[in-house]
C-alpha positions in Angstrom: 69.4 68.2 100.6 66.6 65.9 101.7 63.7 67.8 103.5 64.6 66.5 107.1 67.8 67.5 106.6 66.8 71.2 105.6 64.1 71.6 108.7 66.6 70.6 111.3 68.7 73.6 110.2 65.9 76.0 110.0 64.9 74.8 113.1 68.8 75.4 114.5 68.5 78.9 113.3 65.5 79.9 114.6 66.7 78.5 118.2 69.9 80.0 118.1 69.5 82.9 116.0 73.0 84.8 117.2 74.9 82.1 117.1 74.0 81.7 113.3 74.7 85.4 112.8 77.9 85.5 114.7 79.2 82.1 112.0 78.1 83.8 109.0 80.1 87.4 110.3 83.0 85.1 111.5 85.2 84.8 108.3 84.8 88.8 107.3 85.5 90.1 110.9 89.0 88.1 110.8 89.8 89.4 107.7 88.7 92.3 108.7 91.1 92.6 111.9 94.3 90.6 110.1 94.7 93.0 107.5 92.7 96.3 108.8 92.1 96.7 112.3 95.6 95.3 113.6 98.0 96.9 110.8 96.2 100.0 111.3 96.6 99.8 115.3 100.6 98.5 114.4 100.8 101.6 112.3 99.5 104.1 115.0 102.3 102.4 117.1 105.0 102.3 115.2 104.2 106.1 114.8 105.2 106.6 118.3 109.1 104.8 117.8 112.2 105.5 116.0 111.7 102.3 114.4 113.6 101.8 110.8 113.2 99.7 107.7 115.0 97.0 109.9 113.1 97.0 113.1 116.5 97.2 114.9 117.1 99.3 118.4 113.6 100.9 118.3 111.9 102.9 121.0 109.1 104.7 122.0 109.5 108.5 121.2 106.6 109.8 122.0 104.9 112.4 119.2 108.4 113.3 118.3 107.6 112.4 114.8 104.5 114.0 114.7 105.8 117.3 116.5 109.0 116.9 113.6 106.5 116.3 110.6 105.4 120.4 110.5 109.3 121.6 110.8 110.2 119.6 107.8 109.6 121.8 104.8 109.3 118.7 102.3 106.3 117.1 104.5 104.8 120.9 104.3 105.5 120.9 100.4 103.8 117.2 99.8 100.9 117.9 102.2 100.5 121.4 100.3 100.8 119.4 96.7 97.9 116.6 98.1 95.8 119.8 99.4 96.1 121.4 96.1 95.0 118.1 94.2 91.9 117.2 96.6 90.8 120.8 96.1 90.6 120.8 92.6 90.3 116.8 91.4 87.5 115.5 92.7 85.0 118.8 91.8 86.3 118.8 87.9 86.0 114.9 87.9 82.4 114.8 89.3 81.5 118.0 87.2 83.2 116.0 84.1 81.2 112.7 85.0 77.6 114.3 85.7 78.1 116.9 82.2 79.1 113.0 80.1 76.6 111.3 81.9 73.7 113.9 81.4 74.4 113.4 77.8 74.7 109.8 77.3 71.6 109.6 79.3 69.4 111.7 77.5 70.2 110.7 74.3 68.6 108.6 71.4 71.9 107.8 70.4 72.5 103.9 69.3 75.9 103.8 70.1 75.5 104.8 73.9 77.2 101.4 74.9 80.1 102.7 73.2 80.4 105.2 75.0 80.4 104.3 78.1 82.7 101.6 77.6 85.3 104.0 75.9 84.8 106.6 78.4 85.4 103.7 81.2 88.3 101.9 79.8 90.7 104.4 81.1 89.7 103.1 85.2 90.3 99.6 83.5 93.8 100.1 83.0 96.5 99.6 85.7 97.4 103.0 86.8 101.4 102.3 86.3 100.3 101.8 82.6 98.3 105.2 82.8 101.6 106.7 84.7 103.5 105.5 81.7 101.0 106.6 78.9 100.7 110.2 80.1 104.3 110.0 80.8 104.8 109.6 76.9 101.9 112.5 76.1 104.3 115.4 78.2 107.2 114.1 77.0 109.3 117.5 75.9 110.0 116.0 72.5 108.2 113.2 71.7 105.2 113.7 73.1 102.0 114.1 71.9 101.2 117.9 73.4 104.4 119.2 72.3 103.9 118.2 68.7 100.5 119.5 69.1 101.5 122.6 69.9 104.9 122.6 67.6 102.3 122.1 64.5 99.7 124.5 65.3 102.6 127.2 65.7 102.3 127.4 69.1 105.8 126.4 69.7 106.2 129.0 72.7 104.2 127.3 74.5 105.9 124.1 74.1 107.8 122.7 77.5 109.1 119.8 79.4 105.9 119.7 81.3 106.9 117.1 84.2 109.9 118.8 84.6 108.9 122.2 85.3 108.0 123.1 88.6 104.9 125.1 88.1 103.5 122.2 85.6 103.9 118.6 87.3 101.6 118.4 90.0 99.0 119.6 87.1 100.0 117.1 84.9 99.5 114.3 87.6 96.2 116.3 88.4 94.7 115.9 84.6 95.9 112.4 84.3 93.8 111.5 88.1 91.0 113.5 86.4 91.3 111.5 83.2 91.7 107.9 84.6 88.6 108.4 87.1 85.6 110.4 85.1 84.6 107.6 83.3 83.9 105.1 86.4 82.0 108.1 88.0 79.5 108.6 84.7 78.8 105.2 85.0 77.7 105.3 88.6 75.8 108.6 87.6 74.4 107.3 84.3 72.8 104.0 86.7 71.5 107.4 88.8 70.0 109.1 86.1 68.6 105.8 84.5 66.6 105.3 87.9 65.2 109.2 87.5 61.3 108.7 85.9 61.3 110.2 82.5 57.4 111.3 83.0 59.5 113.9 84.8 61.3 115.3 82.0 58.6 114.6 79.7 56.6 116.6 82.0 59.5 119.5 82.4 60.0 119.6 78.4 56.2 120.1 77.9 56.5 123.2 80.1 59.1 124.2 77.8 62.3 123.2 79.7 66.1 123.0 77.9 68.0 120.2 78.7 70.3 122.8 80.8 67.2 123.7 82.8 66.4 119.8 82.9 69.9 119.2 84.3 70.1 121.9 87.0 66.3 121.7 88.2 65.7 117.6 87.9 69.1 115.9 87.4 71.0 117.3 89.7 68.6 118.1 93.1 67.0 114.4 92.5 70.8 113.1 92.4 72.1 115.3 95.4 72.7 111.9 97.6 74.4 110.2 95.2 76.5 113.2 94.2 77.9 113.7 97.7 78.7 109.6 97.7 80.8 110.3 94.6 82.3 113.6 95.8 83.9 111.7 98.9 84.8 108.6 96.9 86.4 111.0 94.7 88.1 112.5 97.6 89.5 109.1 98.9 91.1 108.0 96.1 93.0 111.5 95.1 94.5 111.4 98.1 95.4 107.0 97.3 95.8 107.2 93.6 98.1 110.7 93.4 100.7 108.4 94.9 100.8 105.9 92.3 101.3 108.9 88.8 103.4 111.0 91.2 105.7 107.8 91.7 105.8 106.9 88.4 105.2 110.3 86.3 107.7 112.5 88.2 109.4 110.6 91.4 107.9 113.4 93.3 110.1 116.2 91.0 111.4 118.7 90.5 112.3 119.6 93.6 109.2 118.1 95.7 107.1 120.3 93.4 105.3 116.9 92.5 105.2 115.6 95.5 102.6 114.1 97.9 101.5 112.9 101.2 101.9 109.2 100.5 104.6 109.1 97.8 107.1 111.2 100.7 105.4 108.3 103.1 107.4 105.7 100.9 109.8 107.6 100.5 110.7 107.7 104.0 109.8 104.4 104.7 111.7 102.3 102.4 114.0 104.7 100.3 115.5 106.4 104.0 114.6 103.6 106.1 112.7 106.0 108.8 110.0 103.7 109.6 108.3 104.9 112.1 108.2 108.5 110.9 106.9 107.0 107.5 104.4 105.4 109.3 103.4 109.0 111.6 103.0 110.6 107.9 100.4 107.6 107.0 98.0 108.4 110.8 98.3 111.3 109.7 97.1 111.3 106.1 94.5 109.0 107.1 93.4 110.8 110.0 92.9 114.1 107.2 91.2 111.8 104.8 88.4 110.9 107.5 88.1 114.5 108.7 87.6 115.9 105.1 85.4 112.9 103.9 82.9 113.4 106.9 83.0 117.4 106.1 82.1 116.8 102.6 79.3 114.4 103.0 77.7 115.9 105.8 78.1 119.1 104.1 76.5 117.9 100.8 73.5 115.7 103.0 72.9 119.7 104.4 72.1 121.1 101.0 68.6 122.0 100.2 
C-alpha cells in the first residue's frame, strides 16, 4: 500500500471514528442476530403456539405449554436426570482436571507433552464416537467392565449397566466426566504455568508438601479461573448430556436416562409437538443462565 494511500485511511478513521467501529462490528452483529438473537426470539414464540413439526394450523396458546410442562411426569423425570448430572459433573470434572493438572505441572517429568495430549484426546473425538466407545465398555457381555469384573471373580457385580435403571444416567455421567477433564487440565495447566514458581520455591523452603502447595498457592491464586471453568463445565453438561444420552441409552429404561434436551428432541421431531419442544428449550436455557450467574458470582464471593 503506497504511503498516501495508507494516511488517507488513518486520516478517515480518526475523522469518523464510529463509523469505522460500527464496519468492523457490522459482519459479527449479523451473524450474531441471523443465527442467535432471532432463532432464540422464534423459539420464545413458538413456545407460546400449538405449532407442530409441520407448521400447520398453529396458534397462540398462551403458557399452556409451560403451565403443561410440570404435570407431565417424563419432563419432571428428564429435568430431575439433568439436575442430578449438573450436580455432580462439573465438581468431579474440575476436581479431576485441577488434581491431573497440579501434577503435570509440578513435575520434572520429560514426557509432560504426552500427557497432556493423551489426557486431551478424549475432547478431540466426536462425542457420537465417544457415545459409541463407552457404549461398547458397558456392554453386558462384551464389554470391557463386565469382563473386568467376570475375571477378577467379581461376577456378582457384573450387569447390563445401560439397561438398568439405577445405572444409566451414571454411565452417561462418567463418560461426560471422562470426555471433558482433559480440555479443563489444559486450561488449568496454562493457569498454573502463569503462577511464579519463586512462590513455591519460597513455600517449599518453609517446608511446604505439594498438598499444602496445592491447597494454599494453587488453588486461592487460581480462584478466578476455577469459577470460569466451573460454569463452562456447567454449560456444557447440560449441552453435551444430550448427545451420550441419545446415543448411549435413547433416554432408557424407562426415562431413567433421560434429559432436558434429549425429551426436547424428542418432542420436537419424534412427536411432532413443536412448540412444546421448543417451551422445554426457554426453559432449559432460561435454568442454564440462572445457575451459571449463581455459580460464578458465588465463586467471585469466595475469600
Amino acid at each position: 500500500m503506497k504511503p498516501q494511500v495508507a494516511d488517507q485511511i488513518k486520516c478517515k478513521r480518526k475523522k469518523n471514528p464510529v463509523g469505522f467501529i460500527c464496519v468492523c462490528v457490522l459482519p459479527t452483529f449479523l451473524l450474531t442476530l441471523t443465527f442467535t438473537i432471532i432463532p432464540t426470539f422464534r423459539a420464545l414464540w413458538l413456545s407460546l403456539t400449538n405449532a407442530t413439526s409441520l407448521g400447520l394450523n398453529s396458534k397462540f396458546i398462551g403458557l399452556e405449554n409451560y403451565e403443561y410442562m410440570f404435570q407431565d411426569e417424563y419432563f419432571v423425570l428428564a429435568l430431575k436426570n439433568t439436575l442430578k448430572l449438573m450436580a455432580c459433573v462439573p465438581a468431579i470434572t474440575i476436581a479431576l482436571a485441577l488434581v491431573l493438572a497440579f501434577i503435570i505441572s509440578q513435575s520434572d517429568l520429560k514426557e509432560r507433552g504426552l500427557y497432556r495430549t493423551a489426557f486431551y484426546f478424549p475432547n478431540i473425538i466426536s462425542l457420537t464416537v465417544v457415545s459409541i466407545i463407552w457404549s461398547f465398555v458397558f456392554h453386558p457381555t462384551m464389554g470391557i467392565l463386565n469382563s473386568f469384573l467376570n475375571g477378577v471373580g467379581l461376577h456378582v457385580w457384573a450387569k447390563s449397566w445401560l439397561g438398568d435403571t439405577s445405572t444409566a444416567l451414571w454411565c452417561i455421567a462418567v463418560t461426560l466426566i471422562w470426555q471433558a477433564t482433559g480440555y479443563y487440565m489444559v486450561m488449568h495447566i496454562a493457569a498454573m504455568d502463569g503462577i511464579s514458581n519463586e512462590i513455591y520455591e519460597a513455600a517449599t523452603i518453609d517446608g511446604a508438601g505439594p498438598i499444602h502447595k496445592l491447597f494454599s498457592i494453587t488453588l486461592p491464586l487460581m480462584k478466578d479461573i476455577i469459577g470460569i471453568t466451573f460454569v463452562l463445565a456447567l454449560s456444557g453438561t447440560i449441552n453435551l448430556s444430550f448427545t451420550l444420552s441419545k446415543v448411549m441409552t435413547g433416554g432408557g429404561p424407562n426415562g431413567a436416562s433421560s434429559v432436558l434436551l434429549q425429551y426436547m428432541y424428542e418432542q420436537g421431531f419424534i412427536n411432532g409437538n413443536f412448540g412444546y419442544a421448543m417451551a422445554i428449550t426457554v426453559f432449559t436455557l432460561t435454568i442454564s443462565i440462572v445457575l451459571s450467574m449463581i455459580s460464578r458470582k458465588l465463586t467471585n464471593n469466595e475469600s
